[in-house]
C-alpha positions as CSV (number, residue, x, y, z in Angstrom):
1,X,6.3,15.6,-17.1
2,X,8.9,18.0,-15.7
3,X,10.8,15.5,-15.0
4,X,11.2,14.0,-18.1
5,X,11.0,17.8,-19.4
6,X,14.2,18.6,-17.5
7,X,15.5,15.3,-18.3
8,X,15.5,15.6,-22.1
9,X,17.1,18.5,-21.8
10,X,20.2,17.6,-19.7
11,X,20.6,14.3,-21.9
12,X,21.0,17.0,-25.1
13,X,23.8,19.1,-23.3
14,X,25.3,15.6,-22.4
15,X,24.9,14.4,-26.2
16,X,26.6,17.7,-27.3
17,X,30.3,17.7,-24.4
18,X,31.0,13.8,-25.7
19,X,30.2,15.1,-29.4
20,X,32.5,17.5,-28.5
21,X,35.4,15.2,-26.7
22,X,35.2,13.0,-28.9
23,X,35.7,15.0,-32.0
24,X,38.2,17.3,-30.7
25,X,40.6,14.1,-30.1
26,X,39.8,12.6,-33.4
27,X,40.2,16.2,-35.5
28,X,43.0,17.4,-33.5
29,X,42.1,20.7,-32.0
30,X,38.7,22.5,-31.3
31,X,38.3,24.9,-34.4
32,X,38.8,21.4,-36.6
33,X,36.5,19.8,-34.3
34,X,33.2,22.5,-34.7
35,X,33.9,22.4,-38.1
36,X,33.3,18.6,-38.6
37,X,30.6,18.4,-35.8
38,X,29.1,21.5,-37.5
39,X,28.5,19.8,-41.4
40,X,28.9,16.2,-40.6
41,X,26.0,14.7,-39.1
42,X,26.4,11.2,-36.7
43,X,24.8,9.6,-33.8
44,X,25.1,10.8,-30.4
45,X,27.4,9.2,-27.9
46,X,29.4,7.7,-30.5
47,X,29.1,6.2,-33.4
48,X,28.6,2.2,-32.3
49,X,25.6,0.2,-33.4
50,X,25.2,2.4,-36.0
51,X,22.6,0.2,-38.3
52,X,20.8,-1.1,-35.5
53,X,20.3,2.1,-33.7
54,X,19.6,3.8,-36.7
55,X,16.8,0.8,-37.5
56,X,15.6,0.5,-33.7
57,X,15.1,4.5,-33.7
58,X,12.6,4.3,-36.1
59,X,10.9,1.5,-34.6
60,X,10.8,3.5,-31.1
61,X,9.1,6.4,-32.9
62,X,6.7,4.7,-34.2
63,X,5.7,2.5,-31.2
64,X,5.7,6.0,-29.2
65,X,3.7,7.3,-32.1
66,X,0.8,4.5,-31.6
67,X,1.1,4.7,-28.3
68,X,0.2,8.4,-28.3
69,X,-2.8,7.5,-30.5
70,X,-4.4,4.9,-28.5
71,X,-4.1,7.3,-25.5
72,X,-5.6,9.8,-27.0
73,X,-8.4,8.1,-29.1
74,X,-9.2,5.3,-26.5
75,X,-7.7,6.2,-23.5
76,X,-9.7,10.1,-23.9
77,X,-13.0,9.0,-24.9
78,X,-15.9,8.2,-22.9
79,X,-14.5,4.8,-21.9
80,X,-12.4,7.0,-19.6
81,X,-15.9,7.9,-17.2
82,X,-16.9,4.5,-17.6
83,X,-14.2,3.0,-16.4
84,X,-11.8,5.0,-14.5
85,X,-8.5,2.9,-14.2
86,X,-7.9,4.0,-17.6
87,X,-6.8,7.4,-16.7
88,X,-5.6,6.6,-13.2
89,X,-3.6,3.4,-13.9
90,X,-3.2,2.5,-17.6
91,X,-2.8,6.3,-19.1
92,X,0.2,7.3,-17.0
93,X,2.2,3.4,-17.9
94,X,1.2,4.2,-21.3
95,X,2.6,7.3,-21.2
96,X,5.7,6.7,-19.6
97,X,6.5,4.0,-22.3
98,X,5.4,6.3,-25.2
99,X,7.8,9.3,-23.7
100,X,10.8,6.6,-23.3
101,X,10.6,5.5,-26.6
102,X,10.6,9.0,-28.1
103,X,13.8,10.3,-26.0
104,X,15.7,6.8,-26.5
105,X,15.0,7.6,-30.9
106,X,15.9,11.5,-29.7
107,X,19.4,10.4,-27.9
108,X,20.4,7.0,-29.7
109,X,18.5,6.7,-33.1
110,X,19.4,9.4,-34.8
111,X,21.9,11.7,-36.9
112,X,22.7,15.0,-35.9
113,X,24.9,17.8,-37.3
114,X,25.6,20.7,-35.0
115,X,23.7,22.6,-37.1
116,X,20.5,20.5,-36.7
117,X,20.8,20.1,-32.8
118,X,21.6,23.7,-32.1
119,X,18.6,25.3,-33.9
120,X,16.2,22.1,-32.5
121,X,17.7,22.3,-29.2
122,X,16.8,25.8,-28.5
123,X,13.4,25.6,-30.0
124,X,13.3,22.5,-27.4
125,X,14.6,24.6,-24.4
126,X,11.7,27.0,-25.3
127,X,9.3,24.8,-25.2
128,X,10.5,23.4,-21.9
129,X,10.6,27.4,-21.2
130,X,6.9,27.9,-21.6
131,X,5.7,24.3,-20.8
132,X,7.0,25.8,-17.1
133,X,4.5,28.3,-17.2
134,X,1.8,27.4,-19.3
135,X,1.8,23.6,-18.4
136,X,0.0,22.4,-21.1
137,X,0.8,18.8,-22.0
138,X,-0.5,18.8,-25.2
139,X,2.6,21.0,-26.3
140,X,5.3,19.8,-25.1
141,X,4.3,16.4,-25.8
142,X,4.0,17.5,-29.7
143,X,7.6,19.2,-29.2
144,X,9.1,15.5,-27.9
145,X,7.3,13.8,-31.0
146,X,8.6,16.8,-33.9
147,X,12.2,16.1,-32.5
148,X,11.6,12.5,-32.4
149,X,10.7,12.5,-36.2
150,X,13.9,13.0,-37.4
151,X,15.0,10.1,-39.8
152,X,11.7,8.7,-40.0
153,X,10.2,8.1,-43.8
154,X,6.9,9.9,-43.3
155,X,5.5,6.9,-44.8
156,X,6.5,4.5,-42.1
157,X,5.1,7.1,-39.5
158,X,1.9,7.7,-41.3
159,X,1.3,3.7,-41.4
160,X,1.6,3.4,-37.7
161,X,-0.7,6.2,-37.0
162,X,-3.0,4.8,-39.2
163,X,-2.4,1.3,-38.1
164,X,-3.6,2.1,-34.3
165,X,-5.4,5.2,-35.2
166,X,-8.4,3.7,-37.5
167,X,-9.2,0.2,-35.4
168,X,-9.2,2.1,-32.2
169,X,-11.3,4.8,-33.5
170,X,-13.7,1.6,-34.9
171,X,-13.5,-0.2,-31.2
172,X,-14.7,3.1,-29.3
173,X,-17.4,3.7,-32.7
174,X,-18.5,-0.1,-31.6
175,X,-18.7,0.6,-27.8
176,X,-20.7,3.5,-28.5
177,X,-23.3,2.4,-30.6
178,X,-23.7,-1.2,-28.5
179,X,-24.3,1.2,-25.4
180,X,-21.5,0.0,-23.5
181,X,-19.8,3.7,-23.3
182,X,-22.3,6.3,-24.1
183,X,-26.3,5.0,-23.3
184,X,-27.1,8.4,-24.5
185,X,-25.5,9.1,-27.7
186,X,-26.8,12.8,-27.8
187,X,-25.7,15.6,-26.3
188,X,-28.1,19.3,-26.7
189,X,-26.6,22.4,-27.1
190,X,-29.3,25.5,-27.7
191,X,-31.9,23.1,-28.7
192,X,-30.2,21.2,-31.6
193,X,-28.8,17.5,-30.9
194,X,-25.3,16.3,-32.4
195,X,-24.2,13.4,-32.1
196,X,-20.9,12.8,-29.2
197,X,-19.6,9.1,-31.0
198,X,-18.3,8.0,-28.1
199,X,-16.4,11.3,-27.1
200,X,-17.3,14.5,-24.8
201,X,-17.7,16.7,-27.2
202,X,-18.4,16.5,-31.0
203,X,-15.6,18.7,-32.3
204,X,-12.8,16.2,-30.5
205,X,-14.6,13.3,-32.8
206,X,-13.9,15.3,-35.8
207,X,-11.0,16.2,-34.8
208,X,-10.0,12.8,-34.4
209,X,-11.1,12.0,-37.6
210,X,-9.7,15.4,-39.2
211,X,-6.7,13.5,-38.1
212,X,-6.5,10.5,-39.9
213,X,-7.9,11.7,-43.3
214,X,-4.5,14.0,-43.3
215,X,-2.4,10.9,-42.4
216,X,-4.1,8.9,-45.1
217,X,-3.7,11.8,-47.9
218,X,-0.1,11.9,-46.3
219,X,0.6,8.3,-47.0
220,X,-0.9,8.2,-50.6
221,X,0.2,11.7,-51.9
222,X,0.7,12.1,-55.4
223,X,-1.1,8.7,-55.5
224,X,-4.6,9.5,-54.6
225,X,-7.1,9.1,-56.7
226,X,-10.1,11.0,-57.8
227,X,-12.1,9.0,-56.1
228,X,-10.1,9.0,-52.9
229,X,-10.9,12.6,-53.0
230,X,-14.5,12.4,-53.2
231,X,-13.9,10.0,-50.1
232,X,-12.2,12.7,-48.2
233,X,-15.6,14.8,-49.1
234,X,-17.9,12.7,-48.4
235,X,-16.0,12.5,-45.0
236,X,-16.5,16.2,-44.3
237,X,-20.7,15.7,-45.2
238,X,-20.7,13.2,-42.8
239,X,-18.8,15.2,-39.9
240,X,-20.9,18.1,-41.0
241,X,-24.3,16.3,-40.5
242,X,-23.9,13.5,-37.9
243,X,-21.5,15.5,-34.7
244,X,-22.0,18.7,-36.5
245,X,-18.5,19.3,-36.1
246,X,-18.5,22.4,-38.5
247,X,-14.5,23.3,-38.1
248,X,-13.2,19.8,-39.2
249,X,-16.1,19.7,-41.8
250,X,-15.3,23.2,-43.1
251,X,-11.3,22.1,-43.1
252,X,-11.6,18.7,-45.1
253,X,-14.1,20.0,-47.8
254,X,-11.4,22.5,-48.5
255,X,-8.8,20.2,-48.1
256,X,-10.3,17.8,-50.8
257,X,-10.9,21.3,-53.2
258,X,-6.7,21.8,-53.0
259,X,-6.3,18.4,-53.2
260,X,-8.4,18.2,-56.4
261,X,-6.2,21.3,-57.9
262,X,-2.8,19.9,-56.7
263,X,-3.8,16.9,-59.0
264,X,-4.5,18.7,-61.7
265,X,-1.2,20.7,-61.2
266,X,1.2,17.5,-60.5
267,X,4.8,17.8,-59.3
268,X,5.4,21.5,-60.8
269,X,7.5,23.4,-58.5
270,X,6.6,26.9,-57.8
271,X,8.3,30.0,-59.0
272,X,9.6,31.8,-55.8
273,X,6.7,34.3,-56.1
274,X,4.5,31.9,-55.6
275,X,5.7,29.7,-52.4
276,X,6.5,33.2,-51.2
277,X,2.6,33.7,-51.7
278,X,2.1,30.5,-50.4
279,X,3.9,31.1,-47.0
280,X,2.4,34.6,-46.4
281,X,-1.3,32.7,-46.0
282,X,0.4,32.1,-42.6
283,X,0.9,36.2,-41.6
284,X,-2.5,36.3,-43.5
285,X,-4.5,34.3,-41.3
286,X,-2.9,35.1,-38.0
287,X,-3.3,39.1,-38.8
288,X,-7.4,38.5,-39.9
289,X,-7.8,36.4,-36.7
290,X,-6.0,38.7,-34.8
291,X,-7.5,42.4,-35.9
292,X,-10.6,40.8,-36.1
293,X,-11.7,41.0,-32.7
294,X,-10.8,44.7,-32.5
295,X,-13.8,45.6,-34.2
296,X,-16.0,44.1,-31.7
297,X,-18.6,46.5,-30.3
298,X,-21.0,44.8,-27.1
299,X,-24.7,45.3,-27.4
300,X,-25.7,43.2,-24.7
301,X,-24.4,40.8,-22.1
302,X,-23.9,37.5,-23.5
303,X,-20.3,36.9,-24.9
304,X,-21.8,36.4,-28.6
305,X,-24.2,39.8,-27.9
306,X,-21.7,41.8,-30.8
307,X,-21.9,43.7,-33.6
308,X,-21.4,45.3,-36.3
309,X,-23.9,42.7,-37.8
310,X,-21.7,41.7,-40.3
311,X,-19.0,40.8,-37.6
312,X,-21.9,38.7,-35.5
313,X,-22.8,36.8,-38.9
314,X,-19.0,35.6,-39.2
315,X,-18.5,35.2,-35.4
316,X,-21.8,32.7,-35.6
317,X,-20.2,30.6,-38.1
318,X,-16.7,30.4,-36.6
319,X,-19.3,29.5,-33.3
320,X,-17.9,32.3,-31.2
321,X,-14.1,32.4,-31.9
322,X,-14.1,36.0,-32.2
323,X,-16.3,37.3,-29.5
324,X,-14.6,35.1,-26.8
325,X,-11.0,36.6,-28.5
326,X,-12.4,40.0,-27.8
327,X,-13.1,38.7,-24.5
328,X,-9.6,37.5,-23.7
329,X,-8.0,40.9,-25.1
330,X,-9.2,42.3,-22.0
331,X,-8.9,39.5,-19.6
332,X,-5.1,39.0,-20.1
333,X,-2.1,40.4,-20.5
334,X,0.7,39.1,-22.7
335,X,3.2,37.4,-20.8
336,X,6.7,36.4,-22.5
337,X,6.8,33.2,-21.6
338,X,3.2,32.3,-21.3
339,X,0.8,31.8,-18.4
340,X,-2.3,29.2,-17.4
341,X,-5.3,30.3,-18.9
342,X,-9.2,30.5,-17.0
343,X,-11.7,28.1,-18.1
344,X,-13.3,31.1,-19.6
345,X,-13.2,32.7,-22.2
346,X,-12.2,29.1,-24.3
347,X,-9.5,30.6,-26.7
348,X,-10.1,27.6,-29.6
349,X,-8.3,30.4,-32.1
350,X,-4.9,28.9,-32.2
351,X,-3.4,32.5,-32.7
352,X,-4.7,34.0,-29.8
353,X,-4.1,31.1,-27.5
354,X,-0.1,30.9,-28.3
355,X,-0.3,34.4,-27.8
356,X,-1.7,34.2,-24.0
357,X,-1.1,30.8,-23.2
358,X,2.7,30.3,-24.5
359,X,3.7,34.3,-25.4
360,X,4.7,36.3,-28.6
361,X,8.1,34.5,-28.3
362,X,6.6,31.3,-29.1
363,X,3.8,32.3,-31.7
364,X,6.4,34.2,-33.8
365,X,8.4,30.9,-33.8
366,X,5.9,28.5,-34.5
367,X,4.4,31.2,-37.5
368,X,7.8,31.6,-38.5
369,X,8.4,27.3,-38.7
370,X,5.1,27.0,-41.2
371,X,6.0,29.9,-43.3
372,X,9.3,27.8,-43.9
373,X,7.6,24.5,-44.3
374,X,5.0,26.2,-46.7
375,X,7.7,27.7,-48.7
376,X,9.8,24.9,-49.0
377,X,6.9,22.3,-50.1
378,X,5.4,24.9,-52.5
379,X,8.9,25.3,-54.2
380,X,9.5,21.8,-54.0
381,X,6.1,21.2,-56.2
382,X,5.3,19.3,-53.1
383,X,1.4,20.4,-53.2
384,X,0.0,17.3,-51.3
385,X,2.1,18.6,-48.4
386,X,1.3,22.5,-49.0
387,X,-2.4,21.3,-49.4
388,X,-2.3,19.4,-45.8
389,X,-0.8,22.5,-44.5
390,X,-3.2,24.9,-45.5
391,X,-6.0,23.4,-44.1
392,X,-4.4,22.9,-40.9
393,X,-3.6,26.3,-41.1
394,X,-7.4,27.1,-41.0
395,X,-8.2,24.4,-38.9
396,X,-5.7,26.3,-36.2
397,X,-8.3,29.1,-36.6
398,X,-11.4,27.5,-35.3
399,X,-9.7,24.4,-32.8
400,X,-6.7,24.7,-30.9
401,X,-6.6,20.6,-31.5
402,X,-4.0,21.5,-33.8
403,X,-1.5,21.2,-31.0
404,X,-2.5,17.2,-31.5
405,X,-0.6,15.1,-33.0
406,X,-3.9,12.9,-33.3
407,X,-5.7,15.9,-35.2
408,X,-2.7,17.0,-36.8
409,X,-0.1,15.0,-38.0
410,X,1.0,17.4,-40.7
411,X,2.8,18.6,-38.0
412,X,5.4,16.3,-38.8
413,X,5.9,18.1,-41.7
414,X,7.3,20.8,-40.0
415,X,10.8,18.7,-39.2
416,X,12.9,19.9,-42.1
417,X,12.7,23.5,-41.0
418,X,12.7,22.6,-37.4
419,X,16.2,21.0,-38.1
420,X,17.7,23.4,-40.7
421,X,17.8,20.8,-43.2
422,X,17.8,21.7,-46.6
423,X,14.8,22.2,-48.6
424,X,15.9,19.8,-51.0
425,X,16.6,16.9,-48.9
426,X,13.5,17.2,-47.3
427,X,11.3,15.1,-49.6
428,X,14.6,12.7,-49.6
429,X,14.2,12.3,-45.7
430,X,10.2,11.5,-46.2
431,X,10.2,9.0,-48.9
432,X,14.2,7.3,-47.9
């Protein structure tokens, strides 16, 4: 991955000298030249094949796009400890596709402005930045996909997620429950049983399937039906009883309550108060998760062993995000450009663990990115979007499987501001 990491990033200040060549001949002089490569957006490396770039890029994406999902829900369940070529030989070709495809839509299928590639090209070099020091795949592989994105009707991308997402996620379901992956289909954790569905751990099944309920409410939109909502909650009774997966259970009831109130409110924009109010849940939730753990006083050995009891009660239900936050507060310091974390304390609040793993730089950034999107869907009278958001947003609190594309592909949201493009274009870009 530092390969390709490093090689992304070369390819990009390659893109931006023959952008720049080529414009300054065919403007005649350099200020003439930043001003069209500054408004004017266009391929890179010149503008031949336009069409069939443009048309292959979005294919490329969304091969790279299935690719990560069959990785991810096949390739990372239990099939993986029952039969181990899959990570040591079929993983890494997999992966070495998916990556190809994403940089050849990056470099050659789509439309950059100077303005676009600037502002995504240094959020991209710090990535890269802290990728170096934190090395966590997860990240920079979702930083690869959000630039990738650009271009692509978030319809198309939401049909091939769903298209390799849902009969995988059946195939492993099937495995399971034949016996063929998991002969024990329980696991015990302080004397209660929940269900693993072919996974190592409950929370990544319903994260999984946290996942594709966005990327179906994403697809459908303004579309869905009532009873497509009471789908989405009878989803969430199900993750809440059968893994016990309580953060993805939590997140989709309230996601189907928005969704229900974005239906009733239709395509009304919001005043600028309101988005405003809309984006600050972001500050809002990241402050709470944040202060929280400062009030943490130990009464006994155990990491949950806290009070005030009030404080114990909430930290029980959020199954120990808070006590093992206090716990990191005085296991690390904050580095600027992140570090590698212990196996313990597990920092599943999203906050906290850009914080340590990735640094302030980076949590400010990515905070500052879904204020924007937030804004700019809630103004739009976008609320299928906002309401996708949100409860990401919370679902960031309890599992750091936000950083997923598989558990989170609202993410993709997140391109307009990522590329400076304006707000009202953004819905254009989605549905074109």
């Amino acid at each position: 991955m530092f390969g390709f990491a490093n090689a992304l990033l070369l390819a990009l200040f390659a893109a931006a000298a023959v952008d720049l060549i080529a414009s300054w001949h065919r403007c005649g002089g350099p200020a003439a030249a930043l001003r069209c490569l500054w408004k004017q957006e266009h391929l890179l490396f010149g503008p031949w094949g336009e069409a069939a770039r443009l048309r292959l890029g979005q294919y490329a994406f969304c091969l790279g796009l299935a690719l990560y999902e069959f990785t991810v829900v096949f390739c990372n369940s239990t099939a993986r400890e029952h039969w181990p070529w899959l990570q040591a030989r079929v993983s890494p070709v997999l992966d070495t596709v998916m990556y190809l495809a994403f940089f050849a839509k990056i470099l050659l299928g789509t439309r950059y402005n100077w303005r676009n590639l600037g502002l995504a090209g240094a959020l991209y070099f710090i990535a890269r930045w802290v990728y170096f020091n934190g090395q966590n795949i997860w990240f920079l592989g979702l930083a690869v996909v959000l630039l990738a994105a650009k271009d692509v009707p978030l319809r198309r991308a939401m049909k091939a997620f769903l298209g390799c997402g849902v009969p995988t996620l059946a195939l492993v379901e099937i495995l399971h429950f034949a016996g063929i992956l998991a002969p024990g289909a329980t696991s015990e954790r302080d004397g209660s049983y929940r269900l693993l569905f072919g996974y190592g751990h409950p929370n990544t099944f319903g994260g999984i399937v946290f996942g594709l309920v966005l990327a179906w409410v994403l697809l459908r939109r303004a579309k869905l039906r009532w009873v497509e909502l009471a789908g989405v909650a009878a989803v969430a009774v199900f993750l809440l009883v059968g893994p016990a997966s309580r953060s993805a259970a939590l997140c989709m009831l309230l996601l189907a309550l928005l969704l229900a109130a974005a239906k009733l409110v239709g395509h009304r924009p919001a005043p600028k108060p309101l988005a405003a109010l809309c984006a600050a849940l972001v500050a809002l939730v990241g402050a709470v998760s944040m202060i929280l753990p400062l009030f943490v006083i130990k009464i006994g050995p155990w990491a949950n062993a806290i009070g005030p009891a009030w404080l114990r009660r909430l930290d029980e239900l959020l199954t120990c995000r808070i006590s093992l936050s206090w716990a990191a507060y005085r296991m690390y310091d904050v580095k600027i450009a992140g570090q590698m974390l212990m196996e313990w304390p597990i920092l599943d609040n999203i906050f906290v663990y850009l914080l340590y793993q990735f640094g302030p730089v980076l949590l400010l950034i990515a905070a500052v990115l879904m204020m924007v999107a937030l804004y700019g869907y809630a103004r739009r009278g976008s609320w299928q979007e906002v309401t996708c958001l949100v409860a990401v947003l919370l679902y960031g609190y309890m599992e750091t499987q936000v950083l997923h594309i598989t558990s989170d592909p609202a993410a993709l949201l997140l391109c307009g501001a990522i590329f400076a493009v304006p707000i009202s274009r953004w819905n254009n870009e989605s549905e074109s």
